[in-house]
VOKEZA-287857 format. One record per atom (N, C-alpha, C): x, y, z; atom name. Coordinates in Angstrom, 2 decimals, always signed. Atoms other than C-alpha are relative to their C-alpha. Example, Ala and Ser with C-alpha at 12.3 -4.5 7.8 and 13.67 -1.06 7.14 Angstrom:
<r xx="+0.89" yy="-1.19" zz="+0.00" name="N"/>
<r xx="+12.30" yy="-4.50" zz="+7.80" name="CA"/>
<r xx="+0.90" yy="+1.20" zz="+0.00" name="C"/>
<r xx="-0.82" yy="-1.19" zz="-0.06" name="N"/>
<r xx="+13.67" yy="-1.06" zz="+7.14" name="CA"/>
<r xx="-0.77" yy="+1.09" zz="+0.73" name="C"/>
//
This chain:
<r xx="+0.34" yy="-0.31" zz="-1.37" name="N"/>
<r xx="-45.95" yy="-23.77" zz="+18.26" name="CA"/>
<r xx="+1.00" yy="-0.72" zz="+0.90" name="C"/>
<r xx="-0.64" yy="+0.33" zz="-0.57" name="N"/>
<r xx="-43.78" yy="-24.15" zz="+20.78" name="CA"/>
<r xx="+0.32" yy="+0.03" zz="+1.78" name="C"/>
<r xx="-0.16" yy="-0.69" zz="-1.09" name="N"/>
<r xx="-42.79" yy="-23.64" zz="+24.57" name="CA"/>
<r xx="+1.08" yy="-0.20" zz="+0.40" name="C"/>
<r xx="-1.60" yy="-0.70" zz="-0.30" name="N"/>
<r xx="-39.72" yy="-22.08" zz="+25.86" name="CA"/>
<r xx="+0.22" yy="+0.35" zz="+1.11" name="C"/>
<r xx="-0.35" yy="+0.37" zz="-1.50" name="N"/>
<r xx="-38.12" yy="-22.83" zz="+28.93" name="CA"/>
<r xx="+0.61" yy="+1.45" zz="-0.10" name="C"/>
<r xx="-0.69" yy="-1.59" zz="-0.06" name="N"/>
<r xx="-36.64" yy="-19.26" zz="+30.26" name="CA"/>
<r xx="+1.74" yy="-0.42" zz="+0.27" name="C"/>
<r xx="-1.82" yy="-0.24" zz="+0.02" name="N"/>
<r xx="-32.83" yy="-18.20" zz="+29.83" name="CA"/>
<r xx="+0.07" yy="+0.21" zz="+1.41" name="C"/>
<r xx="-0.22" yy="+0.27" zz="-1.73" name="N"/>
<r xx="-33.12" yy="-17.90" zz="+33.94" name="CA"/>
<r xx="-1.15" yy="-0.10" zz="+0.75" name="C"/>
<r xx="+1.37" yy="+0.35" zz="-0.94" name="N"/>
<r xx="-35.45" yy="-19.29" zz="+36.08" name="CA"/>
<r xx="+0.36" yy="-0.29" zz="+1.75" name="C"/>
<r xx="-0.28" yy="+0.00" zz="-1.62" name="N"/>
<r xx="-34.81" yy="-18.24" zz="+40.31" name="CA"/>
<r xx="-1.44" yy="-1.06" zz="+0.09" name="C"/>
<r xx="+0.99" yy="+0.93" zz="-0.76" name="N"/>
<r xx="-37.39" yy="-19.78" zz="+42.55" name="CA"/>
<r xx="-1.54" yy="+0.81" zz="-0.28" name="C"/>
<r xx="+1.63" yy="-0.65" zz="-0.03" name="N"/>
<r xx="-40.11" yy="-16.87" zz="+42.13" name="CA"/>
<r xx="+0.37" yy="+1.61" zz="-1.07" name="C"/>
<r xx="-0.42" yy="-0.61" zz="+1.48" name="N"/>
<r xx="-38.47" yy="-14.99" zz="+38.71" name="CA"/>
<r xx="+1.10" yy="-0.33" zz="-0.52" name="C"/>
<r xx="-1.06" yy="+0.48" zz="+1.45" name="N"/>
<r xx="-36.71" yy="-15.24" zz="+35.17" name="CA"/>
<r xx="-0.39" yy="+0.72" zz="-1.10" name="C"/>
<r xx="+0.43" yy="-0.47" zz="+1.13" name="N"/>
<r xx="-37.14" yy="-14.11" zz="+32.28" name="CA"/>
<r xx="+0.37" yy="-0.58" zz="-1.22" name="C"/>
<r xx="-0.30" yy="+0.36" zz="+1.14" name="N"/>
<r xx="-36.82" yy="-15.08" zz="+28.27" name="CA"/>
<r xx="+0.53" yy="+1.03" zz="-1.14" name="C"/>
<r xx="-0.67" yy="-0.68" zz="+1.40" name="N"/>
<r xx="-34.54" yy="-13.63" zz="+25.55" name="CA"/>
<r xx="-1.03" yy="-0.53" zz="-0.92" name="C"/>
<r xx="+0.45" yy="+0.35" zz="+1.26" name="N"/>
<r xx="-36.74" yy="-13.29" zz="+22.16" name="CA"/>
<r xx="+0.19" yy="+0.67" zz="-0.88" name="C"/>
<r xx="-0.30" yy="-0.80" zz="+0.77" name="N"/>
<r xx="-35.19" yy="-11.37" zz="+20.26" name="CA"/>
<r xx="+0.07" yy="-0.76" zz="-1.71" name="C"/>
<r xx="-0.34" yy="+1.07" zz="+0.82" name="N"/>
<r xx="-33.82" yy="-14.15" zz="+18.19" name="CA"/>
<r xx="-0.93" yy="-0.68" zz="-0.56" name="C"/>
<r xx="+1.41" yy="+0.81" zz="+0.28" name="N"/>
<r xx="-37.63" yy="-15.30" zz="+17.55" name="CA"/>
<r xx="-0.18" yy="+1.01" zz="-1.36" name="C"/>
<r xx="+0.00" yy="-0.78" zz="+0.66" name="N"/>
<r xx="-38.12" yy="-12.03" zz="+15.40" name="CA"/>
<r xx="+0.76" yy="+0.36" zz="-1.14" name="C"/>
<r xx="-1.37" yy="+0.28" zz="+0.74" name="N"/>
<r xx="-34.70" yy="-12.30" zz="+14.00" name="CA"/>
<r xx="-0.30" yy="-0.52" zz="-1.03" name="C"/>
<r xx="-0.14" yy="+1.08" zz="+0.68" name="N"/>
<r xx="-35.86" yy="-15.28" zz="+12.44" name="CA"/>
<r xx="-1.59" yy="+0.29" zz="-0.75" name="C"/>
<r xx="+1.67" yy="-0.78" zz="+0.59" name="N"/>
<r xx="-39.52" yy="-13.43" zz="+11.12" name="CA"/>
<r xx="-1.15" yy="-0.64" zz="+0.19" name="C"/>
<r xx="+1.52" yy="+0.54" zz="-0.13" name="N"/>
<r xx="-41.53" yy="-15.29" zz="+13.29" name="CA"/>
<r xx="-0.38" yy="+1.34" zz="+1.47" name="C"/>
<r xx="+0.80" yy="-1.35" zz="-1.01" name="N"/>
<r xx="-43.65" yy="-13.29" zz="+16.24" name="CA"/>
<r xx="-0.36" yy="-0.92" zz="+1.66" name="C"/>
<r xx="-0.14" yy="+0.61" zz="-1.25" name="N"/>
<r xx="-44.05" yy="-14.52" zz="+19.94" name="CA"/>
<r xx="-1.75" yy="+0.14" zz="+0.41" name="C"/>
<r xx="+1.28" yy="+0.03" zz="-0.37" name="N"/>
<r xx="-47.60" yy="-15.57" zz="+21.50" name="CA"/>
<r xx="+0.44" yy="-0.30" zz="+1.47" name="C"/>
<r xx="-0.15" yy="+0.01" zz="-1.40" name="N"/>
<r xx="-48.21" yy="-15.29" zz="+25.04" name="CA"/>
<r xx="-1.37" yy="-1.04" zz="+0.52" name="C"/>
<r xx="+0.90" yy="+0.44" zz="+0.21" name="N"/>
<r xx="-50.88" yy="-18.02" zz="+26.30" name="CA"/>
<r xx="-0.22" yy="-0.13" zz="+1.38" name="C"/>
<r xx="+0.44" yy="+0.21" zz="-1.36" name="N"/>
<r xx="-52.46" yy="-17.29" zz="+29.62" name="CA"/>
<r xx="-1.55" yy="-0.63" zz="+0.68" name="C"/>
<r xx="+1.23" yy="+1.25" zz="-0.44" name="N"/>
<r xx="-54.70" yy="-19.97" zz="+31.83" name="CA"/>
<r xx="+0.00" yy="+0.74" zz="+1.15" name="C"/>
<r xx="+1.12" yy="-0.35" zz="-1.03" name="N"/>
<r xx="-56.96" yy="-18.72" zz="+34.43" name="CA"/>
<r xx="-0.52" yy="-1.21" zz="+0.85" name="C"/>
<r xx="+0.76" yy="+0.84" zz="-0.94" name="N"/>
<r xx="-58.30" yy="-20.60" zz="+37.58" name="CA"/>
<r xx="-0.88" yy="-1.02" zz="-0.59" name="C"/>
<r xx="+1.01" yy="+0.44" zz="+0.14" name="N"/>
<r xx="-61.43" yy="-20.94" zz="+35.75" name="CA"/>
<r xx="-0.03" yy="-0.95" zz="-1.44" name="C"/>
<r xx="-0.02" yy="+0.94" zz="+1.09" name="N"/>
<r xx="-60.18" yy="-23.14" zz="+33.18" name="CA"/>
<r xx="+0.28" yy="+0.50" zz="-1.31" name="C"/>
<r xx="+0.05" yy="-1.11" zz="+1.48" name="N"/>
<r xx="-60.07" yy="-19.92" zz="+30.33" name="CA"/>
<r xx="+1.35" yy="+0.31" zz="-0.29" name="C"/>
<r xx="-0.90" yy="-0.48" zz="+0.59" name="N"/>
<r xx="-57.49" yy="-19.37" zz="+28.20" name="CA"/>
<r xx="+0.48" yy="+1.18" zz="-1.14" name="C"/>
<r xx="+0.22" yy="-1.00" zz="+1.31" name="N"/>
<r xx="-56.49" yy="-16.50" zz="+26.24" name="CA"/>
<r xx="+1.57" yy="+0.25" zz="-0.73" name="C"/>
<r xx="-1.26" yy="-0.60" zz="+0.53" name="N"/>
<r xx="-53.58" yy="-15.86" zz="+23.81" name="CA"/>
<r xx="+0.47" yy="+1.44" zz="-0.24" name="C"/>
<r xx="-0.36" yy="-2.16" zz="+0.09" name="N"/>
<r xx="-51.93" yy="-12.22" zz="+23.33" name="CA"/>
<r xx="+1.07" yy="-0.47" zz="-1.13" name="C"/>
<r xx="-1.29" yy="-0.19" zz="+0.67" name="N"/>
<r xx="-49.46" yy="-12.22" zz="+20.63" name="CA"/>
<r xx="+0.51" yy="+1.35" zz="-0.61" name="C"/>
<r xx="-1.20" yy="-0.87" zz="-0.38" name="N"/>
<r xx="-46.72" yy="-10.02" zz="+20.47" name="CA"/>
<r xx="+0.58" yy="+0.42" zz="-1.51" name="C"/>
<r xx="-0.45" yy="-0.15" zz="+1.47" name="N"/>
<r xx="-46.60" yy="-8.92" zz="+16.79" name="CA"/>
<r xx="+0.97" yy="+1.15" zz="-0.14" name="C"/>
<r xx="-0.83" yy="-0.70" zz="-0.08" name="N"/>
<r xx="-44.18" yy="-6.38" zz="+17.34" name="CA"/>
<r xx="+0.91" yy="-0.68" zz="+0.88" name="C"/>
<r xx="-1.00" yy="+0.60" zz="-0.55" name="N"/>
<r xx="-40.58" yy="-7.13" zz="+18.32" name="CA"/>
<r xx="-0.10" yy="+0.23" zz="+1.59" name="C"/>
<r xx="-0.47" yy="-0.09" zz="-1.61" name="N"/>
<r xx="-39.96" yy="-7.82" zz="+22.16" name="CA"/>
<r xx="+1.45" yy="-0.66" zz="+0.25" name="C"/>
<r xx="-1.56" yy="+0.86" zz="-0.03" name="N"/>
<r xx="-36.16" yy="-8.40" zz="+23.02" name="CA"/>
<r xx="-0.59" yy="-0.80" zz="+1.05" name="C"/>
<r xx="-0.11" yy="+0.99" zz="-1.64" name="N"/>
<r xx="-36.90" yy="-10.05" zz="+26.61" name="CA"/>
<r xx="-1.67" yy="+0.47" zz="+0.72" name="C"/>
<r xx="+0.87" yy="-0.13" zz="-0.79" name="N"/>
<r xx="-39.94" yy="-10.82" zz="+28.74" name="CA"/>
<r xx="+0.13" yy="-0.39" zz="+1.48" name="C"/>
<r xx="-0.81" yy="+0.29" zz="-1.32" name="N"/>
<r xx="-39.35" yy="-10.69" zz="+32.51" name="CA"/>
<r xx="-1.36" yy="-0.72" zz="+0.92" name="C"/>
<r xx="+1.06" yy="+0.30" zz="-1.17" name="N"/>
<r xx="-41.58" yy="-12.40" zz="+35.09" name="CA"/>
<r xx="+0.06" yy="-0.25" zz="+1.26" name="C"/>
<r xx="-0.07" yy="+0.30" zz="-1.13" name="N"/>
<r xx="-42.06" yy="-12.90" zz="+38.60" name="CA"/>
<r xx="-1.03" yy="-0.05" zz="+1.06" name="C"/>
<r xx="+0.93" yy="+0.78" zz="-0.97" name="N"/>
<r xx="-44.32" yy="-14.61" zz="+41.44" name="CA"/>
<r xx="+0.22" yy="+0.82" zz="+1.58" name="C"/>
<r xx="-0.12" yy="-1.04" zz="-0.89" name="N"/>
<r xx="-45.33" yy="-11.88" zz="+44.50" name="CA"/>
<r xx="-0.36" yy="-1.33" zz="+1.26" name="C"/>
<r xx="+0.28" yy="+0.97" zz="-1.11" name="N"/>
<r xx="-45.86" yy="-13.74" zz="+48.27" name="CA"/>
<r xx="-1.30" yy="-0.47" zz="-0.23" name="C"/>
<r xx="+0.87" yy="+0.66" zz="+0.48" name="N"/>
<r xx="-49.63" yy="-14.16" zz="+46.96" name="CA"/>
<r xx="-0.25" yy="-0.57" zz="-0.90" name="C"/>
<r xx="-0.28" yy="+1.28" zz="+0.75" name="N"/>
<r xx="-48.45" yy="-16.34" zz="+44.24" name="CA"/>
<r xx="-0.66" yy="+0.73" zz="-1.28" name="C"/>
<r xx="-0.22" yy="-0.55" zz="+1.32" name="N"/>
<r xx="-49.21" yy="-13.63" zz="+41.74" name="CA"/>
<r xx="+1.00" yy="+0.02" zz="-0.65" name="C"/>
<r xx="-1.16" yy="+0.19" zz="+0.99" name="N"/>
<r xx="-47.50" yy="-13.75" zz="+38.56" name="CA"/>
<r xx="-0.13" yy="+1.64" zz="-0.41" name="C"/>
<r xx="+0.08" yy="-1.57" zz="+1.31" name="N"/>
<r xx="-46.68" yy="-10.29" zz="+36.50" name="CA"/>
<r xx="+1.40" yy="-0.33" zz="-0.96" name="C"/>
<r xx="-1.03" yy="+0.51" zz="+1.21" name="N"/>
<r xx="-44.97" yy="-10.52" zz="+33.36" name="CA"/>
<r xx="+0.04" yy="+1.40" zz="-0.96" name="C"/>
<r xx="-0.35" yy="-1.42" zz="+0.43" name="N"/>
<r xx="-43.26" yy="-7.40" zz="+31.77" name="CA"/>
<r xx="+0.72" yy="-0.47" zz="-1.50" name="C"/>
<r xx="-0.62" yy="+0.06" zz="+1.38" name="N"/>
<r xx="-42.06" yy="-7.60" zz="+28.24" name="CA"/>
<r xx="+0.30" yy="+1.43" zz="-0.98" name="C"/>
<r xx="-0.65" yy="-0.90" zz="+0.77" name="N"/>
<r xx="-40.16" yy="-5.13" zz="+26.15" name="CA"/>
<r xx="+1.56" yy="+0.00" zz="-1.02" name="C"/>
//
């Protein structure tokens, strides 16, 4: 388990190369925290080259991966 600083990080998006995670025959987990203290993992058992993200003026996040 690990966490992985992004290959570019602006002020309010970046994204992460993972291609190279798959490469290597492991699989990428995504681990998202909620207000309310809840956490849920997603993992990504199919290859994703890059996941992109970015923070809207209401400090939403959205995170695109493909």
């Amino acid at each position: 388990m690990a966490t992985l600083v992004p290959d570019s990080a602006e002020e309010f998006s970046g994204y992460w190369q993972l291609g190279y995670v798959y490469d290597a025959g492991r699989f990428v987990t995504i681990r998202c925290k909620y207000a309310d203290k809840k956490a849920i993992d997603l993992s990504l058992s199919k290859r994703v080259d890059r996941c992109d993200y970015s923070i809207d003026a209401q400090r939403t996040l959205s995170l695109r991966c493909k």
